[in-house]
DSSP file (Angstrom, degrees, kcal/mol; ACC not computed):
  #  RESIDUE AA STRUCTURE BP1 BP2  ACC     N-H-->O    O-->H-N    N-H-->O    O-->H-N    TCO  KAPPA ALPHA  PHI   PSI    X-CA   Y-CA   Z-CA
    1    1 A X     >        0   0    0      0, 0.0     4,-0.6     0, 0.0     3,-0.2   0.000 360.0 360.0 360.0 -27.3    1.5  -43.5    0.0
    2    2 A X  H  >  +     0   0    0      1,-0.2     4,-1.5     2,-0.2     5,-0.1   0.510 360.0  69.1 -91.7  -2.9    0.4  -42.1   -3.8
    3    3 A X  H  > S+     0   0    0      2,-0.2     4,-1.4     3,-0.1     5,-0.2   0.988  97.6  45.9 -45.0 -56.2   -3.2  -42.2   -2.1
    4    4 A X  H  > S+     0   0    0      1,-0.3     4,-1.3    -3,-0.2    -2,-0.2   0.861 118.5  45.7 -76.3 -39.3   -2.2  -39.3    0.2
    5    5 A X  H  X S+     0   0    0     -4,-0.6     4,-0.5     1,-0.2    -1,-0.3   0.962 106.5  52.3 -53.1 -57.0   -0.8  -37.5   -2.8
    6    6 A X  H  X S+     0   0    0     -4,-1.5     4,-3.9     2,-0.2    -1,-0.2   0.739 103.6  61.8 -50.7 -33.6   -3.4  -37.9   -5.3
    7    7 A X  H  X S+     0   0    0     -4,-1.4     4,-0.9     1,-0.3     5,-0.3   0.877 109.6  38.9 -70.9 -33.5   -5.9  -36.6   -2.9
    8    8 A X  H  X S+     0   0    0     -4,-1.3     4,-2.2    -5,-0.2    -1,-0.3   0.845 107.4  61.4 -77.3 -12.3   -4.2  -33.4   -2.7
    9    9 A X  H  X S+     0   0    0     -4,-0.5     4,-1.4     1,-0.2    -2,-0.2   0.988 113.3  45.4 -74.1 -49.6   -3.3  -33.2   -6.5
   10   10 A X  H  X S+     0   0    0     -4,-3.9     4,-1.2     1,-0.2    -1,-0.2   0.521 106.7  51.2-117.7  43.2   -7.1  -33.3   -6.9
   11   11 A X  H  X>S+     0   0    0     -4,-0.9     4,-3.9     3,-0.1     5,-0.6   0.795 114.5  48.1 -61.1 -67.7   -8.0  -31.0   -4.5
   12   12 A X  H  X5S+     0   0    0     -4,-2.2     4,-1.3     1,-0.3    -2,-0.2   0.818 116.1  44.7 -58.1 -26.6   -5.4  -28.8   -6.2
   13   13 A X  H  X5S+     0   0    0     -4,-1.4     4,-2.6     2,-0.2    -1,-0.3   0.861 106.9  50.5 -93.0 -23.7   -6.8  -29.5   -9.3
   14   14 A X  H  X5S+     0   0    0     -4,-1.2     4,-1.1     2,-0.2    -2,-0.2   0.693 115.6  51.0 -57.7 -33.0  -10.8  -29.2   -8.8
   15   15 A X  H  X5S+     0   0    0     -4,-3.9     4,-3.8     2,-0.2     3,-0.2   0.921 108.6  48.3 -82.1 -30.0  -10.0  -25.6   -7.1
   16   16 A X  H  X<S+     0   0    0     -4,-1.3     4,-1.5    -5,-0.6    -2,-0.2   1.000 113.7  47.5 -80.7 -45.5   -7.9  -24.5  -10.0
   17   17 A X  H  < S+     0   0    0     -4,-2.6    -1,-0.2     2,-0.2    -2,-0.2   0.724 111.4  52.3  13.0 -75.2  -10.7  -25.6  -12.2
   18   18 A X  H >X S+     0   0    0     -4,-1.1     4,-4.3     1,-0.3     3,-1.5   0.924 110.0  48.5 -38.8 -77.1  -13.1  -23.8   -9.9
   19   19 A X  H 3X S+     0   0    0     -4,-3.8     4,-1.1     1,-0.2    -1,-0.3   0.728 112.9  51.2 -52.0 -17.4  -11.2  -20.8  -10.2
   20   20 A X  H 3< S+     0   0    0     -4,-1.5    -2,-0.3    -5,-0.2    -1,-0.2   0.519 104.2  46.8-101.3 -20.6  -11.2  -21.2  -13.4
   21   21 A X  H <> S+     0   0    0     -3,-1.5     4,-4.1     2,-0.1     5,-0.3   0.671 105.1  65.9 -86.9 -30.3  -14.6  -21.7  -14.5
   22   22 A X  H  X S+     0   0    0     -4,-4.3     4,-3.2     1,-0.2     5,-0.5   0.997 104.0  42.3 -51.1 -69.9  -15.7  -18.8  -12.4
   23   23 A X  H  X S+     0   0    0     -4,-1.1     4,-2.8     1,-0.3     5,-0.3   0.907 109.8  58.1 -51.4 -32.8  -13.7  -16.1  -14.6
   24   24 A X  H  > S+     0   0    0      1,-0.2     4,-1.4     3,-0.2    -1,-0.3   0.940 110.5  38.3 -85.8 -29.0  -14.8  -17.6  -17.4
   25   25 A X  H >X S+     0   0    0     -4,-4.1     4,-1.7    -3,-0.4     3,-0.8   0.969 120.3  47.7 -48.1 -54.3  -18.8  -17.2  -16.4
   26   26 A X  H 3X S+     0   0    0     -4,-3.2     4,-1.7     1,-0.3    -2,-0.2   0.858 115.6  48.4 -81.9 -24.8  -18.0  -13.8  -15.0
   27   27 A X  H 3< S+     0   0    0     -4,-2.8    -1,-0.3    -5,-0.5    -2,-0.2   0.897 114.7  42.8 -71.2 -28.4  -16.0  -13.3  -18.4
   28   28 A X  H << S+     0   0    0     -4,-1.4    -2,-0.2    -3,-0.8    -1,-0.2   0.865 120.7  40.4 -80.8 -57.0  -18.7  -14.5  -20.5
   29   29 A X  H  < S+     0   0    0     -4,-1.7    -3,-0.2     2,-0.1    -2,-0.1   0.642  86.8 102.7 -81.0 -29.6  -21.8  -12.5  -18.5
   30   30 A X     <  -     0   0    0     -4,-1.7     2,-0.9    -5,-0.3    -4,-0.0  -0.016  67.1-122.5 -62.2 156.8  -20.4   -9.0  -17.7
   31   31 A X        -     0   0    0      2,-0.1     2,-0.3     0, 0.0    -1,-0.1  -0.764  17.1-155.2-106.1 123.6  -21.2   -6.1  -19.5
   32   32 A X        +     0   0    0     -2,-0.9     2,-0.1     2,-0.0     0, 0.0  -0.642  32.1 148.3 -81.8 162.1  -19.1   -3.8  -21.3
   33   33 A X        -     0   0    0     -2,-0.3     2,-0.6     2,-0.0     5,-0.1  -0.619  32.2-165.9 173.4  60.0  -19.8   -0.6  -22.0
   34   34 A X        -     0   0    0     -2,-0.1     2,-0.3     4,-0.1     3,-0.0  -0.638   8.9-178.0 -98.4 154.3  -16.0    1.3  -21.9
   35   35 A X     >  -     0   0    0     -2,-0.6     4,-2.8     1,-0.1     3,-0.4  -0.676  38.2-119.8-105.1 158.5  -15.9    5.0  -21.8
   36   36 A X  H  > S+     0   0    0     -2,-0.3     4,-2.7     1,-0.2    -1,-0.1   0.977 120.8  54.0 -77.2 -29.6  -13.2    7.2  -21.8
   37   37 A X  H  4 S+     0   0    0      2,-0.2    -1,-0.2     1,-0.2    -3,-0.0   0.619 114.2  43.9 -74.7 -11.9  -14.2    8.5  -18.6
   38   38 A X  H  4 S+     0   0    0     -3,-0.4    -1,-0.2    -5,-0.1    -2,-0.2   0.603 114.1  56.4 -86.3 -34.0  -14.1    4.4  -17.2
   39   39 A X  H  < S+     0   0    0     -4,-2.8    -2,-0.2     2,-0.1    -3,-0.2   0.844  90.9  94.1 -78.5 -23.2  -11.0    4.2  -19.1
   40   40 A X  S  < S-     0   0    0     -4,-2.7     2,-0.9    -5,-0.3    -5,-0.0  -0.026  90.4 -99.8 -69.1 172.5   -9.3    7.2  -17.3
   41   41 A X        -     0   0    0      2,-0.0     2,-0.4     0, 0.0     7,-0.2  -0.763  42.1-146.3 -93.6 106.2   -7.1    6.8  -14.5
   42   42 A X        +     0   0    0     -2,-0.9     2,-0.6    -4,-0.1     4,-0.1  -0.849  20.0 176.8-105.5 136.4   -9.4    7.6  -11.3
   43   43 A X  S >  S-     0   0    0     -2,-0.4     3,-0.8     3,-0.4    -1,-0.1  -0.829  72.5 -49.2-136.8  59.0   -7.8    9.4   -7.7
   44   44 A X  T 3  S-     0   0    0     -2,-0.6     2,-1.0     1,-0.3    -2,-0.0   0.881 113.6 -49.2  78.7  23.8   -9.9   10.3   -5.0
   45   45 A X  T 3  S+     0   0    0      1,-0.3    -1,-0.3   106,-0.1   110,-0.1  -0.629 107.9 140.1  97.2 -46.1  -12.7   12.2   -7.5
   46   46 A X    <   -     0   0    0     -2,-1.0    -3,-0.4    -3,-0.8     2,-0.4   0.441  65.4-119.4 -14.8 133.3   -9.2   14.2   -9.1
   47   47 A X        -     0   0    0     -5,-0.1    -1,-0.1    -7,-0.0    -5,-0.1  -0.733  43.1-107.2 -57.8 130.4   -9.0   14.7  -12.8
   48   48 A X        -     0   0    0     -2,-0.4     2,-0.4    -7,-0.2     3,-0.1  -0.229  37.7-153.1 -52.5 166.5   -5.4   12.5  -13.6
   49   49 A X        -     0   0    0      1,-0.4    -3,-0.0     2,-0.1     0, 0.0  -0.751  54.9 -28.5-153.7 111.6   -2.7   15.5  -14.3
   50   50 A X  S    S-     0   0    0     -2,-0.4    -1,-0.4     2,-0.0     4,-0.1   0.271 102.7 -19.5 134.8-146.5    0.1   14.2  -16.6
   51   51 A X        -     0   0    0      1,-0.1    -2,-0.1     2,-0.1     0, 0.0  -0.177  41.8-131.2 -88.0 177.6    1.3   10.6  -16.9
   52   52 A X  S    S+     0   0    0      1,-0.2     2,-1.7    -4,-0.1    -1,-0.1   0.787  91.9  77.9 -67.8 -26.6    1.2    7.8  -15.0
   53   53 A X        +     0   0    0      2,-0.1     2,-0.3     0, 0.0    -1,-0.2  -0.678  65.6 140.4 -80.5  86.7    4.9    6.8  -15.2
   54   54 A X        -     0   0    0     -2,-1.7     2,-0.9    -4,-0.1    75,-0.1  -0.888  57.0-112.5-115.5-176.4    6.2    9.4  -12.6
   55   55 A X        -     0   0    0     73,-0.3     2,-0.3    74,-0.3    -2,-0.1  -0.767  32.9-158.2 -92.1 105.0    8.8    8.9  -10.1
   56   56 A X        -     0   0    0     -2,-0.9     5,-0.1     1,-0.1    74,-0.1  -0.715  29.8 -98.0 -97.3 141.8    7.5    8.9   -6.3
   57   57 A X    >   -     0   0    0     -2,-0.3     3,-1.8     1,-0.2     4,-0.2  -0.301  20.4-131.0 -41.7 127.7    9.5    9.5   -3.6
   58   58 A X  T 3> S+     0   0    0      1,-0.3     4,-1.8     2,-0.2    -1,-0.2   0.528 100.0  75.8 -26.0 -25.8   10.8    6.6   -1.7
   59   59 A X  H 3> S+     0   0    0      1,-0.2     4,-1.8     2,-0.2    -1,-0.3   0.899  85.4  61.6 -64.3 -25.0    9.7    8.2    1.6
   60   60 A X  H <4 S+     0   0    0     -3,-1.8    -2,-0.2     1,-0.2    -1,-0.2   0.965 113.3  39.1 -78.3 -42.2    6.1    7.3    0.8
   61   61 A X  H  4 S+     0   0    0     -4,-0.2     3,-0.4     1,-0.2     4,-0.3   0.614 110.8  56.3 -65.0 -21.5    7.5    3.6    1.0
   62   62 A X  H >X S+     0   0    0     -4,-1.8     2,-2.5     1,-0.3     3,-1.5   0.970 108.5  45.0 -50.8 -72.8    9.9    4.0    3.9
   63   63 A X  T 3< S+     0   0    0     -4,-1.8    -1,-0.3     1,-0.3     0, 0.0  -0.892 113.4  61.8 -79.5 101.3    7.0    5.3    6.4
   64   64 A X  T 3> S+     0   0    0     -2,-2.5     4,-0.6    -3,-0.4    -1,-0.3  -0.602 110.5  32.6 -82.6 -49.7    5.1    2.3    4.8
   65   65 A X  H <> S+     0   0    0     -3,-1.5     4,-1.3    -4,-0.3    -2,-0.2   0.667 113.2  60.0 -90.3 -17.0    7.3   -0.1    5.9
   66   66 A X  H >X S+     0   0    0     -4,-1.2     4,-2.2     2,-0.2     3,-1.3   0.878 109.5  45.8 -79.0 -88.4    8.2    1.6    9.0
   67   67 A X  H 3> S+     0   0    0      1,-0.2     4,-1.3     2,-0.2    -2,-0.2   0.641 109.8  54.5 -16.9 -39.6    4.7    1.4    9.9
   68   68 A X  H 3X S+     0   0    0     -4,-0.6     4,-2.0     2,-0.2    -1,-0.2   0.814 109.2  49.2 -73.0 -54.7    4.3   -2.3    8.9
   69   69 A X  H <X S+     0   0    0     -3,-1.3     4,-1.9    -4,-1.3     5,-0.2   0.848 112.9  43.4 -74.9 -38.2    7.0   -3.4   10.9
   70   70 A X  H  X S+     0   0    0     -4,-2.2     4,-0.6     2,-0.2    -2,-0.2   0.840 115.1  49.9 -78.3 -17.4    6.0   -1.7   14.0
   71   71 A X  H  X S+     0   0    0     -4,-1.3     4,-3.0    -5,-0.5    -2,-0.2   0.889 104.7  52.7 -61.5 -55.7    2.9   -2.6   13.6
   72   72 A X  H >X S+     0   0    0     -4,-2.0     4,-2.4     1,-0.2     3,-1.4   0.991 110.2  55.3 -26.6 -94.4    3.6   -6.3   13.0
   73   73 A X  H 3< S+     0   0    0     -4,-1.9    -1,-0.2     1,-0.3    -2,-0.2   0.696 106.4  50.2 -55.6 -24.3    5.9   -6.3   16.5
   74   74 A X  H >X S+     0   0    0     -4,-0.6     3,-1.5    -5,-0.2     4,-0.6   0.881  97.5  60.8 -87.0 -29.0    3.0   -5.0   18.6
   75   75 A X  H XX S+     0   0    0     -4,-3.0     3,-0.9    -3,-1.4     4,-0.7   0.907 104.5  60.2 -53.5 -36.0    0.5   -7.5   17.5
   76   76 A X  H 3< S+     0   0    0     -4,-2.4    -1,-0.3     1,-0.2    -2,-0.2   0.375  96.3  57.7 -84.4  27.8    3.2   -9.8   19.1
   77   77 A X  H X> S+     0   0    0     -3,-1.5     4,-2.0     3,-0.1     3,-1.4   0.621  92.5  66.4 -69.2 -30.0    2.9   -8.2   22.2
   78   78 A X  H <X S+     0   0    0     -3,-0.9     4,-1.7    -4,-0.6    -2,-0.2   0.800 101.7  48.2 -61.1 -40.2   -1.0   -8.9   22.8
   79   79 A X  H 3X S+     0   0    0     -4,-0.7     4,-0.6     2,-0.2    -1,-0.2   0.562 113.3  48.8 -81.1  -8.4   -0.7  -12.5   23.1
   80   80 A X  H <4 S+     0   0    0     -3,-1.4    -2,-0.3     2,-0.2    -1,-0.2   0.676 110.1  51.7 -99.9 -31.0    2.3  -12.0   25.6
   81   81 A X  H >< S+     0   0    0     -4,-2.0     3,-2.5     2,-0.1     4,-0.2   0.893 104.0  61.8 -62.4 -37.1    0.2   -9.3   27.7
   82   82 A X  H 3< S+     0   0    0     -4,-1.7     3,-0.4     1,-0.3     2,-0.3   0.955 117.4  26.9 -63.6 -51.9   -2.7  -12.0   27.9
   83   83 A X  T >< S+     0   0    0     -4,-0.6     3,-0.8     1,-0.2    -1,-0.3   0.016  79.8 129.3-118.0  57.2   -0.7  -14.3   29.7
   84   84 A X  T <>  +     0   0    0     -3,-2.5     4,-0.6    -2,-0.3     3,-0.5   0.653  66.6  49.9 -53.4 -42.7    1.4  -12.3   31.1
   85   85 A X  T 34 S+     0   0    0     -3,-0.4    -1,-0.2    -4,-0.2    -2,-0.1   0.475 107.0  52.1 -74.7  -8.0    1.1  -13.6   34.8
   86   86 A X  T <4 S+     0   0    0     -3,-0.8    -1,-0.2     1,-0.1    -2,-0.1   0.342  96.5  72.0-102.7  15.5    1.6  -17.2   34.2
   87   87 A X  T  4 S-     0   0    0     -3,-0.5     2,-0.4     1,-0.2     3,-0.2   0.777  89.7-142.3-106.7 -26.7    4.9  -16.6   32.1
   88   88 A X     <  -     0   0    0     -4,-0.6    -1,-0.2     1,-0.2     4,-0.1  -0.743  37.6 -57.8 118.0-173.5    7.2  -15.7   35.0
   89   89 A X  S >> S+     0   0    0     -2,-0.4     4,-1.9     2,-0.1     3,-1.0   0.643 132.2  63.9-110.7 -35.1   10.2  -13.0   35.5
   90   90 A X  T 34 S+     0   0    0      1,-0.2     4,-0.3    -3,-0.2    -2,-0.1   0.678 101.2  46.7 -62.4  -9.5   11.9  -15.0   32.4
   91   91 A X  T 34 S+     0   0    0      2,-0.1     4,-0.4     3,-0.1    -1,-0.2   0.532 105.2  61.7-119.2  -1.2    9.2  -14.1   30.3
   92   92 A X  T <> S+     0   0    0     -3,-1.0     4,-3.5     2,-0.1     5,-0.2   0.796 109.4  42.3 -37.0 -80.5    9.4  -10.0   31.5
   93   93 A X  H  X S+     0   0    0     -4,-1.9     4,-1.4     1,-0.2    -3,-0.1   0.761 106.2  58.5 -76.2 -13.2   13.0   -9.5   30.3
   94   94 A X  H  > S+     0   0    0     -4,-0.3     4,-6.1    -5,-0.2     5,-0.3   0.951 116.6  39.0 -45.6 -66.1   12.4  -11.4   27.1
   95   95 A X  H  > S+     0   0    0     -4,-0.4     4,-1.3     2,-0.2    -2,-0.2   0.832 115.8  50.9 -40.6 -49.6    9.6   -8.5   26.7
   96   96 A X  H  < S+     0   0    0     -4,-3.5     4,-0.3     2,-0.2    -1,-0.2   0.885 109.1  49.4 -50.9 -60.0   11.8   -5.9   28.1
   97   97 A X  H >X S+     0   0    0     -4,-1.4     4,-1.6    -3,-0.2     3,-1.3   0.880 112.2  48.0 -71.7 -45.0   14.5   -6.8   25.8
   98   98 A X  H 3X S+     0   0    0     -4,-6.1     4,-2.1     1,-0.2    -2,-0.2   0.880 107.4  56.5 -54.9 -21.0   11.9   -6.7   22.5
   99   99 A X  H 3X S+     0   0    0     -4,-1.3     4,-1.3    -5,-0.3    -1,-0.2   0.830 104.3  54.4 -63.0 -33.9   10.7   -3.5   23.7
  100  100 A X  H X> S+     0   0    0     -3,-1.3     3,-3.7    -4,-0.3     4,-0.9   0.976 114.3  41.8 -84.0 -83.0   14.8   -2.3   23.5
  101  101 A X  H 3X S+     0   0    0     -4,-1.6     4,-2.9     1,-0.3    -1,-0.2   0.687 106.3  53.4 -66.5 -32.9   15.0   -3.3   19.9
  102  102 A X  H 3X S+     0   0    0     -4,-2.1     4,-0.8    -5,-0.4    -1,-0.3   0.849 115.5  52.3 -54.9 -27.2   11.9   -2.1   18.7
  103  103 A X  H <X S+     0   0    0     -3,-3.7     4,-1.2    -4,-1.3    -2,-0.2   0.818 111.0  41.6 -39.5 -54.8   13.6    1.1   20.5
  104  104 A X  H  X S+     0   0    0     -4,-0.9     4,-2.0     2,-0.2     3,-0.2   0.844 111.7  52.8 -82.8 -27.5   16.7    1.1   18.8
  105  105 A X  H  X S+     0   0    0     -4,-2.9     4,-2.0    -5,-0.2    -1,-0.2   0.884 118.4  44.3 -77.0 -12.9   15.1    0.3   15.5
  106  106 A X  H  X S+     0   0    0     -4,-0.8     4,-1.4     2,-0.2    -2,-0.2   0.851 109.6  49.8 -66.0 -43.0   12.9    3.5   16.4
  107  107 A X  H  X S+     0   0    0     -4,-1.2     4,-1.7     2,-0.2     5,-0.3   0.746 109.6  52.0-148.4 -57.4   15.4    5.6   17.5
  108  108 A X  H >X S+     0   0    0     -4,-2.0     4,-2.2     2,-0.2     3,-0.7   0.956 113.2  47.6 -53.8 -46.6   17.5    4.8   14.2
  109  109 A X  H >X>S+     0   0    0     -4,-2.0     3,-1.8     1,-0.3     5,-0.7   0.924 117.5  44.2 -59.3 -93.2   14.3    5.7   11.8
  110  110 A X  H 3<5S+     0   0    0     -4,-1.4    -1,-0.3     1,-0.3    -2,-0.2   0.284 114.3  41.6 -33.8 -19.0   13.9    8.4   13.7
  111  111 A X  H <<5S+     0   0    0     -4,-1.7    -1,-0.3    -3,-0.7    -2,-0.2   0.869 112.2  59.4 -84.1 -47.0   17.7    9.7   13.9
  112  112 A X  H <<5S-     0   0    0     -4,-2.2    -2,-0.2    -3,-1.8    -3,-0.1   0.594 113.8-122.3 -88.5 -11.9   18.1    8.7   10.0
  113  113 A X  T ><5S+     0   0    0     -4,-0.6     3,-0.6    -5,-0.1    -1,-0.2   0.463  75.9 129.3  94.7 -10.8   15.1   11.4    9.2
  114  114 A X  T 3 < +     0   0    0     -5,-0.7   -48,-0.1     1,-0.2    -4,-0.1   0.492  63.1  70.1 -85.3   4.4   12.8    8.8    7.5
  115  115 A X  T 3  S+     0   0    0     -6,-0.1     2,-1.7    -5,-0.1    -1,-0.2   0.472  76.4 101.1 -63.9 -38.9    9.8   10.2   10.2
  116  116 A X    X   -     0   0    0     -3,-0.6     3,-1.9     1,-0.2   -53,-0.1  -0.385  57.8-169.8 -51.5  79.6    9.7   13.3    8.4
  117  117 A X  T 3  S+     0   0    0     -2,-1.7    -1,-0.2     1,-0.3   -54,-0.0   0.904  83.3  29.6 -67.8 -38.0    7.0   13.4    6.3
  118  118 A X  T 3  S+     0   0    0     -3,-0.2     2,-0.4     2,-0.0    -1,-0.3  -0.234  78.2 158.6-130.9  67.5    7.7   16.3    4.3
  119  119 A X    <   -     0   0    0     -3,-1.9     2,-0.1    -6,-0.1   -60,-0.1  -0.573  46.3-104.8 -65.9 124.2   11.7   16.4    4.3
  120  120 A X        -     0   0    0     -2,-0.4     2,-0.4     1,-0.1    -1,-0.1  -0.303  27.7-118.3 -21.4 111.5   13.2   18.4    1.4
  121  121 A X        -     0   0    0      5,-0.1     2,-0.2    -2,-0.1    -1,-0.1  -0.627  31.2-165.2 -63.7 116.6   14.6   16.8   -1.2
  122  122 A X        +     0   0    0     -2,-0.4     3,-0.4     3,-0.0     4,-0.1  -0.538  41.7  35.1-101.5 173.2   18.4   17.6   -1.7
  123  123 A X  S    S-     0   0    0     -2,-0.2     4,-0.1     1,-0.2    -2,-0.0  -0.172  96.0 -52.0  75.5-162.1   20.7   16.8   -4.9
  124  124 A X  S    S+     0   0    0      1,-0.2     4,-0.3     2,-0.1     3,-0.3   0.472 120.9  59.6 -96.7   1.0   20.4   16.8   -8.5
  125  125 A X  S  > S+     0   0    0     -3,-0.4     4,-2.9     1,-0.1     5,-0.3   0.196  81.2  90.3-104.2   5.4   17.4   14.6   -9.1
  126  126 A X  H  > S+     0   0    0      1,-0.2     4,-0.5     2,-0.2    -1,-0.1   0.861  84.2  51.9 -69.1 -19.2   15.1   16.8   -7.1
  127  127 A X  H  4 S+     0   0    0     -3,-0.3     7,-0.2     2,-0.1    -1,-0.2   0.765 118.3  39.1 -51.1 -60.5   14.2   18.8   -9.9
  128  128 A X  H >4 S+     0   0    0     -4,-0.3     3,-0.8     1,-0.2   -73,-0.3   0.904 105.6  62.3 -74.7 -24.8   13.3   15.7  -11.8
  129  129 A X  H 3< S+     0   0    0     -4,-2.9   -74,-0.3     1,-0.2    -1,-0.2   0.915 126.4  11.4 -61.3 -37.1   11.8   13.9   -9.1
  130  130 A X  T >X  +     0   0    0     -4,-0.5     4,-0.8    -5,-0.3     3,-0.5  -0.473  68.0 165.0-148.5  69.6    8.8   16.7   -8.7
  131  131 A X  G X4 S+     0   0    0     -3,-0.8     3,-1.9     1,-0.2     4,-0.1   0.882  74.7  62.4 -33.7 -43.7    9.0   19.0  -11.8
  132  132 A X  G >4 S+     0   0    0      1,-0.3     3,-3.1     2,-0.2    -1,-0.2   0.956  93.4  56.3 -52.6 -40.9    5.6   20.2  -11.0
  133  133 A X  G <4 S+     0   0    0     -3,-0.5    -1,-0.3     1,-0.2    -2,-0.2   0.863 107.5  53.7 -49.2 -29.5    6.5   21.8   -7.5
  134  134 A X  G << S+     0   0    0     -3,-1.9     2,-0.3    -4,-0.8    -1,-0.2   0.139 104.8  62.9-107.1  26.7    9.3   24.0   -9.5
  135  135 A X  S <  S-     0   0    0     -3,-3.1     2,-0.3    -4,-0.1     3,-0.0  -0.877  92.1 -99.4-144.7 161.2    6.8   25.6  -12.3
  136  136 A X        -     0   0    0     -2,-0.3    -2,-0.1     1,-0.1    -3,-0.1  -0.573  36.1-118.7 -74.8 117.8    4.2   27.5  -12.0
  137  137 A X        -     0   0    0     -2,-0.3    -1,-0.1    -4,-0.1     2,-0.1  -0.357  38.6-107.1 -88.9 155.8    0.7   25.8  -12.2
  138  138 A X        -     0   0    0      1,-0.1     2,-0.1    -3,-0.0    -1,-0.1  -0.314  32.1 -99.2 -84.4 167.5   -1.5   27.0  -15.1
  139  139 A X        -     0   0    0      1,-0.1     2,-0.8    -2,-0.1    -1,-0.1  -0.434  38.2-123.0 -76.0 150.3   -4.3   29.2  -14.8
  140  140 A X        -     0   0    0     -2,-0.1    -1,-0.1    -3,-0.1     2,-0.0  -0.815  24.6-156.9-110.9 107.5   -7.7   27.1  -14.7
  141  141 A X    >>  -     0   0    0     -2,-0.8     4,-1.8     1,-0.1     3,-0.9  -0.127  24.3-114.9 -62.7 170.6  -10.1   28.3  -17.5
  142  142 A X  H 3> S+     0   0    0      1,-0.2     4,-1.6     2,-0.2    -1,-0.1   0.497 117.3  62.6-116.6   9.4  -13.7   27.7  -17.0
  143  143 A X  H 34 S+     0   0    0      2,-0.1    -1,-0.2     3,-0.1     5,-0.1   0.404 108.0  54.2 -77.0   0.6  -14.2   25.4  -19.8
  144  144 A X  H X> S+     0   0    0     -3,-0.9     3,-2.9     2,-0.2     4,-2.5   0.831 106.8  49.1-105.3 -81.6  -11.6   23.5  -17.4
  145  145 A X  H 3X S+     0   0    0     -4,-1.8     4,-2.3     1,-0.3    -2,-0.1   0.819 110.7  48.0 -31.4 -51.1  -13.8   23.9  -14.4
  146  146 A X  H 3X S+     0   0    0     -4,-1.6     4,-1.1     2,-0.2    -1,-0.3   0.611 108.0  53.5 -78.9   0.2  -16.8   22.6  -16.1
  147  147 A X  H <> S+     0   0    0     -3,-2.9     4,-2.9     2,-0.2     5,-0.3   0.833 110.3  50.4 -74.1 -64.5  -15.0   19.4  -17.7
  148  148 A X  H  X S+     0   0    0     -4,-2.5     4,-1.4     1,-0.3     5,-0.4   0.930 110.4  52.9 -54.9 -49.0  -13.9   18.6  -14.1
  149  149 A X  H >X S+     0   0    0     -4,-2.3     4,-3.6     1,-0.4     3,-2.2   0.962 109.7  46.9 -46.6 -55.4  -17.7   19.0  -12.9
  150  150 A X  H 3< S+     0   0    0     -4,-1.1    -1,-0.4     1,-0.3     4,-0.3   0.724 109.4  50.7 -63.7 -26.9  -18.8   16.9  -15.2
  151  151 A X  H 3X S+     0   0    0     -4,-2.9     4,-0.7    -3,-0.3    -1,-0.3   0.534 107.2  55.0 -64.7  -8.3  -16.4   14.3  -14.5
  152  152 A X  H << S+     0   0    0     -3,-2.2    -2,-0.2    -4,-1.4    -3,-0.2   0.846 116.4  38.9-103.4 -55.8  -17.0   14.3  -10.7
  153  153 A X  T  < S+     0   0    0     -4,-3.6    -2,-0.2    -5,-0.4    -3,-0.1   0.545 108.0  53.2-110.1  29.3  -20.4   13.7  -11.3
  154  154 A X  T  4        0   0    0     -4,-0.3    -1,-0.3    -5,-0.2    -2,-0.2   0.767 360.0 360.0 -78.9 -45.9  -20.5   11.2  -14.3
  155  155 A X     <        0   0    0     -4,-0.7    -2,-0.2  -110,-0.1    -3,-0.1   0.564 360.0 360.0 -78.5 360.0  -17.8    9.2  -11.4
């Protein structure tokens, strides 16, 4: 019975090993070379614009999850459409009825606002939540412009 045991212990332990000699080659071989412009924070070609720590709305993680979930529940429908005709009328209203809840949990996201991609932010942290939006953005010099060129096409 410690046979079956050992064999997995060194399974577990030749892969962590593995994994473990690998970083240390790749650590060993790579080259560094850092720059500030390697160190910076990089966006989609964007220059970074103030710190990293800011607060993002929670809607971007709502429709995230919304998505995830509905997504998730319709891949389990494809394996119930393939064999759809050998399951029966019991296996219909099972379907029928997942369809209903995926409804009502739609129907709730959707009542509750959290579809809304760009709802207004109400109350007192709305200020704080996206200072920028409620100042004025500064005017872009053209020693500004050429930094940002040159960062787009050093990246």
């Amino acid at each position: 019975m410690f046979f079956d045991f050992a064999t997995a212990f060194v399974f577990i332990i030749v892969g962590a090993a593995f994994v473990g000699v690998n970083l240390l080659i790749s650590r060993l071989l790579q080259p560094r070379h850092p720059t500030a412009v390697k160190l910076s924070t990089y966006e989609c070609g964007e220059l970074p614009v103030g710190q990293s720590w800011i607060q993002f709305n929670n809607r971007f993680y709502v429709i995230a999850l919304v998505f995830l979930i509905f997504d998730v529940e319709i891949a389990f429908l494809f394996p119930w459409a393939v064999v759809f005709k050998s399951l029966g009328l019991f296996a219909f209203i099972e379907a029928l009825i997942f369809v209903a809840i995926l409804l009502v949990g739609l129907a709730y996201v959707w009542r509750k606002g959290d579809l809304e991609w760009d709802k207004p932010q109400t109350g007192k942290y709305a200020r704080e939540a996206a200072p920028e939006f409620f100042q004025e953005a500064p005017a872009t010099t053209s020693s500004e412009v050429r930094e940002r060129t040159m960062v787009s096409e050093i990246v």
